[in-house]
Backbone as a chain_set.jsonl record, in Angstrom:
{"seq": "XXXXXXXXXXXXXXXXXXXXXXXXXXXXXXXXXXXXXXXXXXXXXXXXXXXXXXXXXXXXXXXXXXXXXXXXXXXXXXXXXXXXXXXXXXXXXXXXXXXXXXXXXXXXXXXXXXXXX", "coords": {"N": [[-0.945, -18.072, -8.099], [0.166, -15.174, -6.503], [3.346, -15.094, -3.952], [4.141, -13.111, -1.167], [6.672, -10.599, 0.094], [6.788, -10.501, 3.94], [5.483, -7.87, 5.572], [7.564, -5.473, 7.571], [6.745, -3.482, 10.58], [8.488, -1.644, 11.344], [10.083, -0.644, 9.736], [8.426, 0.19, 7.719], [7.631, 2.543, 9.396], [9.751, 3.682, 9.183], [10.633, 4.294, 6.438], [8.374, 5.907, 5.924], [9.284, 7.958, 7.383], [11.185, 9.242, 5.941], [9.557, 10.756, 4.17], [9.214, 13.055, 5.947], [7.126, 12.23, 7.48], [5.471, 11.055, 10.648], [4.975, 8.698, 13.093], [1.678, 8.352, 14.243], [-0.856, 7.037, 15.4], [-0.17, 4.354, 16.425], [-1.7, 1.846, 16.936], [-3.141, 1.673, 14.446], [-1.224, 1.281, 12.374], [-0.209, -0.793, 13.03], [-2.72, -2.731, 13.251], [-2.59, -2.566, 10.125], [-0.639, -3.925, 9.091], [-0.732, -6.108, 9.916], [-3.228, -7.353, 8.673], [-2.012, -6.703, 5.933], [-0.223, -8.787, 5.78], [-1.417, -11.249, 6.572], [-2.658, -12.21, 3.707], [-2.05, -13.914, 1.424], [-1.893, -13.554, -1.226], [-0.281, -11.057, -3.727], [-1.768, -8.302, -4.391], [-4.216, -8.523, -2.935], [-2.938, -8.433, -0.557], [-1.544, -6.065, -0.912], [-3.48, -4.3, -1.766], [-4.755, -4.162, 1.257], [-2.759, -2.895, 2.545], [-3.021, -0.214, 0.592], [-5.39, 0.851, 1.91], [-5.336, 1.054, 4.894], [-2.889, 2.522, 5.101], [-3.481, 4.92, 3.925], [-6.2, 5.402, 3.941], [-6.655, 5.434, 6.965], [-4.644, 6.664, 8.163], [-1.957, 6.639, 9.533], [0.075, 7.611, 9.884], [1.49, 11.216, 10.42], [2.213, 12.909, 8.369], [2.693, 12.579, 4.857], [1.353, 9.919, 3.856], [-0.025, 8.753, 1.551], [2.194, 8.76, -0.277], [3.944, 7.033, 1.44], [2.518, 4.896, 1.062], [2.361, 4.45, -1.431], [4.961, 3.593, -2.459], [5.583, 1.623, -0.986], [3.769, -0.524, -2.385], [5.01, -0.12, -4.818], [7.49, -1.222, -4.27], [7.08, -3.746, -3.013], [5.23, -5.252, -5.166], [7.098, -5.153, -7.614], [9.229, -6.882, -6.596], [7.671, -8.796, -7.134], [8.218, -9.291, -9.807], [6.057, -7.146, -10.671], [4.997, -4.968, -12.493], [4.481, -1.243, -12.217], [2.787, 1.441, -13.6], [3.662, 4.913, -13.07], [2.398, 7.112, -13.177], [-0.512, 6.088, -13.651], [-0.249, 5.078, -11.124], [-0.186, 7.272, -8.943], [-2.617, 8.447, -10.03], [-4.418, 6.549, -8.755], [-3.884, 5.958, -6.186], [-4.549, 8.803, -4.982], [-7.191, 8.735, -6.05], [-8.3, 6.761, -4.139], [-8.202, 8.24, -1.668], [-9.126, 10.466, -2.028], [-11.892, 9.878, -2.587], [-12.551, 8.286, -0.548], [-12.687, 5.158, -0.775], [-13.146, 1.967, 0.85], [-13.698, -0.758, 0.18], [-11.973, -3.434, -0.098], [-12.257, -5.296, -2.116], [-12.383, -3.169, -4.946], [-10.191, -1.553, -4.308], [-8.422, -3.984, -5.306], [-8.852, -4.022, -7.651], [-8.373, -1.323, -8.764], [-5.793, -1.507, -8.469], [-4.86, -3.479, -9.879], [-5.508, -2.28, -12.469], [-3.541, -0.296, -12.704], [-1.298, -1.62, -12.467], [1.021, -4.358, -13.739], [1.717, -7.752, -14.374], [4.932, -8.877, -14.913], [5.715, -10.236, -18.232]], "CA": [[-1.156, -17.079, -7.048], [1.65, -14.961, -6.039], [3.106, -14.91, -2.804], [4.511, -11.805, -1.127], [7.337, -10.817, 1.571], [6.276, -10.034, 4.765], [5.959, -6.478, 5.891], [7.533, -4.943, 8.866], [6.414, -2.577, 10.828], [9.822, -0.606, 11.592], [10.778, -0.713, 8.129], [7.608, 0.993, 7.321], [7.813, 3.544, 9.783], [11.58, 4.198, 8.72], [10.142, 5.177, 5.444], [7.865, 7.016, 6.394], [9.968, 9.198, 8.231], [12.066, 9.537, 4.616], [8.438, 12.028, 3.467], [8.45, 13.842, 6.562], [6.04, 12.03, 8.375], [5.579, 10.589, 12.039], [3.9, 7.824, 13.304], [0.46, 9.124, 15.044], [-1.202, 6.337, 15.189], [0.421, 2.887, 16.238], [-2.209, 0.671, 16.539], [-3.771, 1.771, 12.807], [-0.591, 0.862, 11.535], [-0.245, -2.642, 13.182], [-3.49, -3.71, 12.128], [-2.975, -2.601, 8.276], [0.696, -4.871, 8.671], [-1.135, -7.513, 10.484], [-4.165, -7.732, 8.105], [-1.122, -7.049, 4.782], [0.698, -10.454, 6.119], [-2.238, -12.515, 6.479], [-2.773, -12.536, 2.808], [-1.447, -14.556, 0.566], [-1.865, -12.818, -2.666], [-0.24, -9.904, -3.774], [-2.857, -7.639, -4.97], [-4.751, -8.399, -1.691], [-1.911, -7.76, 0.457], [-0.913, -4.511, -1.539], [-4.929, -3.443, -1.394], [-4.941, -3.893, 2.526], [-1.329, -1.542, 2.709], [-3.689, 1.208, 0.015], [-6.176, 1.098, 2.454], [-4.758, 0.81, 5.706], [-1.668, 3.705, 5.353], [-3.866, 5.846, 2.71], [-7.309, 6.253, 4.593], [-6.349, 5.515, 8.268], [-3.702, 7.734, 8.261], [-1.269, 6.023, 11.242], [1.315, 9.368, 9.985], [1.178, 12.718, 10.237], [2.305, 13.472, 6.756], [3.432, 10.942, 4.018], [0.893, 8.793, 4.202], [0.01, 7.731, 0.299], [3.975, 8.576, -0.585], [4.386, 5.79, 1.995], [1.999, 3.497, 0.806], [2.665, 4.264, -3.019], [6.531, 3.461, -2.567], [5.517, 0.33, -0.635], [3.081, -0.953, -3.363], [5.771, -0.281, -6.143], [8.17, -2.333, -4.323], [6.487, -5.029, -3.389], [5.194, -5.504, -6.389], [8.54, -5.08, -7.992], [9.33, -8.064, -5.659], [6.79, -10.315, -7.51], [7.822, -9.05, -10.971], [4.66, -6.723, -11.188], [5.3, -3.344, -12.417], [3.369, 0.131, -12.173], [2.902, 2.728, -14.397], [3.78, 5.316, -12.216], [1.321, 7.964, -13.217], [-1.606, 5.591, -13.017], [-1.134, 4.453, -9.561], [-0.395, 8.025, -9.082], [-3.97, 8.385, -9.585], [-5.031, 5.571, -8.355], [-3.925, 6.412, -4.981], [-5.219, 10.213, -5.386], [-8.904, 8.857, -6.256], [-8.678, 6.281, -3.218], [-8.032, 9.225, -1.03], [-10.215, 11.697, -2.687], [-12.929, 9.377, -2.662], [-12.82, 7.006, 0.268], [-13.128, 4.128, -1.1], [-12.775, 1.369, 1.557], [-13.612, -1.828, 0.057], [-10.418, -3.978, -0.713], [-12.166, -5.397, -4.057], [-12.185, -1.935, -5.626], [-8.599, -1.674, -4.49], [-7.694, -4.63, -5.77], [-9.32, -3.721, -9.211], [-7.231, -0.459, -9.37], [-4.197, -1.889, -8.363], [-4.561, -4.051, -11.288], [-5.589, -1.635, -13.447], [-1.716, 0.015, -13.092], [0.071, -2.838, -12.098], [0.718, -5.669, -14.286], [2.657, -8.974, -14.179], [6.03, -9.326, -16.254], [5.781, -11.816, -18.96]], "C": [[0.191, -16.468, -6.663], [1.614, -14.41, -4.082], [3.86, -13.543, -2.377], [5.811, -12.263, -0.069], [6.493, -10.252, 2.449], [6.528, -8.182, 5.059], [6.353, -6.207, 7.212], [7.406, -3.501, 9.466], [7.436, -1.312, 11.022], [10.032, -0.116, 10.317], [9.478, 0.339, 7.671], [7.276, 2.73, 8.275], [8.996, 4.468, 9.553], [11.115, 4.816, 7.279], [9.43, 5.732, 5.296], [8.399, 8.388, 6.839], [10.986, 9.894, 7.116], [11.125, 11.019, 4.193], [8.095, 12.947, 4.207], [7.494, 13.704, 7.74], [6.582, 11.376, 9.861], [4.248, 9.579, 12.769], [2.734, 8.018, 14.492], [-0.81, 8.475, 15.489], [-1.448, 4.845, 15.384], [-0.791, 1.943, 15.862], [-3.358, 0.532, 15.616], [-2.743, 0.936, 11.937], [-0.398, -0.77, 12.111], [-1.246, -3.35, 12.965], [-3.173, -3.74, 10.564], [-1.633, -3.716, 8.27], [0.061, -5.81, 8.907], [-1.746, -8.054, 9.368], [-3.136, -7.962, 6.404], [-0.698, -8.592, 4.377], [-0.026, -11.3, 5.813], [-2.81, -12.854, 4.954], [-1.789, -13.189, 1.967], [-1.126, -13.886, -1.011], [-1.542, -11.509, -2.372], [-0.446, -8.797, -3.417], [-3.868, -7.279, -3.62], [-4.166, -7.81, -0.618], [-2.162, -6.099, 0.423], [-2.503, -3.996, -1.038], [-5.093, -3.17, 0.635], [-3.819, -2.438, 2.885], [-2.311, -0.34, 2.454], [-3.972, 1.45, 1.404], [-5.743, 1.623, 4.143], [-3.689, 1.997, 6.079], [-2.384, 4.594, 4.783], [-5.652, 6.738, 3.599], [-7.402, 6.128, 6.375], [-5.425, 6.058, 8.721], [-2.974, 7.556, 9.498], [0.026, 7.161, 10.795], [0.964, 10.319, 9.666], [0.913, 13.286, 9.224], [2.924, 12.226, 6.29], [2.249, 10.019, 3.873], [0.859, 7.975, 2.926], [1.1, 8.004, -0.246], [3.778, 6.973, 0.209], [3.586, 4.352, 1.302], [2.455, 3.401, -0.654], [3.733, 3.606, -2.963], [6.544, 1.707, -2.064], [4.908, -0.501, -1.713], [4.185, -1.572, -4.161], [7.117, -1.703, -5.717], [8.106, -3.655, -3.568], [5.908, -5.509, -4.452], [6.088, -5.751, -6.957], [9.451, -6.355, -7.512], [8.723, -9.334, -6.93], [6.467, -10.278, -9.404], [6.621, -8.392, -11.363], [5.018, -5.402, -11.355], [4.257, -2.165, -12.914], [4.071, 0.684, -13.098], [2.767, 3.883, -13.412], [2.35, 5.961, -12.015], [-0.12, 7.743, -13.03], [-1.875, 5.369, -11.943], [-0.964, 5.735, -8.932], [-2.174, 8.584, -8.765], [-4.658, 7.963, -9.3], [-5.42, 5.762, -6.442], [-4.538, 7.491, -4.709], [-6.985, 9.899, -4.782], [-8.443, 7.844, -4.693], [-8.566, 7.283, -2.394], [-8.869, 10.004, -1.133], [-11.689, 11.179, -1.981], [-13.583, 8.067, -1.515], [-13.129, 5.804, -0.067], [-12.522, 2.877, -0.08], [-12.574, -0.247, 1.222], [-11.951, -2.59, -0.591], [-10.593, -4.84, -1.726], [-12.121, -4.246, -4.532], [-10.819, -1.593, -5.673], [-7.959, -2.79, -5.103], [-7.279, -4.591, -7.714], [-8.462, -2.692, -9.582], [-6.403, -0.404, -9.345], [-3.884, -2.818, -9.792], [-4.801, -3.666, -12.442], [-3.925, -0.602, -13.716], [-0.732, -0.881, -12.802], [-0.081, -4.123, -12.343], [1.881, -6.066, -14.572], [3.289, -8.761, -15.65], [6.019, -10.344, -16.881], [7.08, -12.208, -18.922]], "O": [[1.2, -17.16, -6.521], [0.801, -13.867, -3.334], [4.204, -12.836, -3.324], [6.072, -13.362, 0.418], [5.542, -9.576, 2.059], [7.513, -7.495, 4.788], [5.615, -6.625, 8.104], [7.891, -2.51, 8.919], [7.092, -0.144, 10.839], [10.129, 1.096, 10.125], [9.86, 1.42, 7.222], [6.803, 3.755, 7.784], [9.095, 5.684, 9.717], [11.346, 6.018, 7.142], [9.571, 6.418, 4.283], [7.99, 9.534, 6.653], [11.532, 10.968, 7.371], [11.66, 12.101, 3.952], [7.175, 13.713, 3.922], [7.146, 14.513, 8.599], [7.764, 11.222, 10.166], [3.036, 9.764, 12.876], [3.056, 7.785, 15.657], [-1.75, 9.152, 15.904], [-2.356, 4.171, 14.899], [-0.903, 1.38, 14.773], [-4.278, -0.279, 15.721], [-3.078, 0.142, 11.057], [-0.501, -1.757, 11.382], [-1.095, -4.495, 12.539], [-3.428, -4.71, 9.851], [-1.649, -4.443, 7.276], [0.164, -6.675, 8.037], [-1.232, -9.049, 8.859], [-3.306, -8.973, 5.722], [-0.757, -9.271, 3.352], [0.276, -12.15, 4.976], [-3.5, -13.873, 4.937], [-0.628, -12.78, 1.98], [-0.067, -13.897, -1.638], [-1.978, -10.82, -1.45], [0.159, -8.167, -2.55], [-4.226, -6.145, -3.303], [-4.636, -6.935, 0.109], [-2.655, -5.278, 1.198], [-2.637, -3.354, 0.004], [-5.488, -2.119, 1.14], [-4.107, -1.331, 3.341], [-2.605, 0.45, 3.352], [-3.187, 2.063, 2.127], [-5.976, 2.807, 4.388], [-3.627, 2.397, 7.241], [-1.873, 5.646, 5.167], [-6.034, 7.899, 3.748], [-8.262, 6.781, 6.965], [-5.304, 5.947, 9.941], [-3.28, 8.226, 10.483], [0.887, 7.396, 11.642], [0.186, 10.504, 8.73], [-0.077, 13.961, 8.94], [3.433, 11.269, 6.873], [2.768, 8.916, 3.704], [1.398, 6.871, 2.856], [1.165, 7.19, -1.167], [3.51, 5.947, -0.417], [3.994, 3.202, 1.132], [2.905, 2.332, -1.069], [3.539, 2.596, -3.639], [7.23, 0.808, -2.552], [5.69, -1.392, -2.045], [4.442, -2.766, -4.312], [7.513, -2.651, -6.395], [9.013, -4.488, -3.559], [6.342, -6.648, -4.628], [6.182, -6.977, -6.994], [10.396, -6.696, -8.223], [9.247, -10.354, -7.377], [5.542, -10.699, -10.098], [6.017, -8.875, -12.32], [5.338, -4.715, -10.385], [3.431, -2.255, -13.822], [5.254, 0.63, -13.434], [1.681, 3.894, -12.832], [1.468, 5.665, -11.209], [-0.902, 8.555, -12.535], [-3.004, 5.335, -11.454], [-1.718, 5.684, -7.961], [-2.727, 8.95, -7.728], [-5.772, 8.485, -9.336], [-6.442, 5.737, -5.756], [-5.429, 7.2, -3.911], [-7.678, 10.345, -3.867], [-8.163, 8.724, -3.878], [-9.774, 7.213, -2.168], [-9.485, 10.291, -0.107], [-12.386, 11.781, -1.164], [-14.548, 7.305, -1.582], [-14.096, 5.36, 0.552], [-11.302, 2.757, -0.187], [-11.681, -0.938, 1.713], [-11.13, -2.131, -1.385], [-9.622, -5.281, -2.342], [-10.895, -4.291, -4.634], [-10.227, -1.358, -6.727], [-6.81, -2.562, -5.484], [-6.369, -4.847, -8.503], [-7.759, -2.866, -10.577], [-5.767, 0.461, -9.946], [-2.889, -2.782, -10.517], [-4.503, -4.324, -13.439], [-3.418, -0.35, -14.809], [0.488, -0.781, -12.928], [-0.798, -4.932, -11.754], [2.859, -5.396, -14.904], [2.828, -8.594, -16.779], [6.268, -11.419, -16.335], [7.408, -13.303, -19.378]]}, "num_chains": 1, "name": "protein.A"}
């Protein structure tokens, strides 16, 4: 199982503010950190972040920049690396398409992002 770092909430608003955006939102974004943390796995984590910064929209603008960038480097963290262009569209269709459940996210997170041998 892999484990993750924690996320903080400053830190995520600080990059946020890198795409433009502004936090519109607070207590969207402190549940999606809260609910990120409490997982243990990855994949789970990372799927709560998609979901959480991507269709609850706690910034103005930026929102799946912010979450994409977070993904890549947490992941990147746990040796797991994206193909950009897939999660690219990965993020896209979760957006497009609302998709809320966090198995479906977990499925397309692992469909572009896979563990370094």
């Amino acid at each position: 199982m892999c484990m993750k770092k924690e996320i903080i909430k400053s830190e995520v608003i600080e990059l946020n503010k890198q795409f433009g955006g502004a936090l519109i939102n607070e207590s969207a974004l402190e549940f999606t950190v809260e609910m990120a943390n409490r997982q243990e796995n990855i994949y789970l984590s990372n799927a709560h972040v998609t979901r959480g910064i991507i269709l609850n929209h706690p910034f103005l603008d930026g929102n799946k920049r912010t979450a994409a960038t977070i993904i890549v480097r947490r992941f990147a963290d746990e040796e797991i690396v994206c193909n950009e262009e897939k999660l690219v569209r990965c993020v896209v269709s979760i957006a497009k398409n609302n998709i809320h459940s966090i198995i479906k996210i977990v499925q397309k997170l692992r469909k572009c992002c896979k563990k370094i041998k």
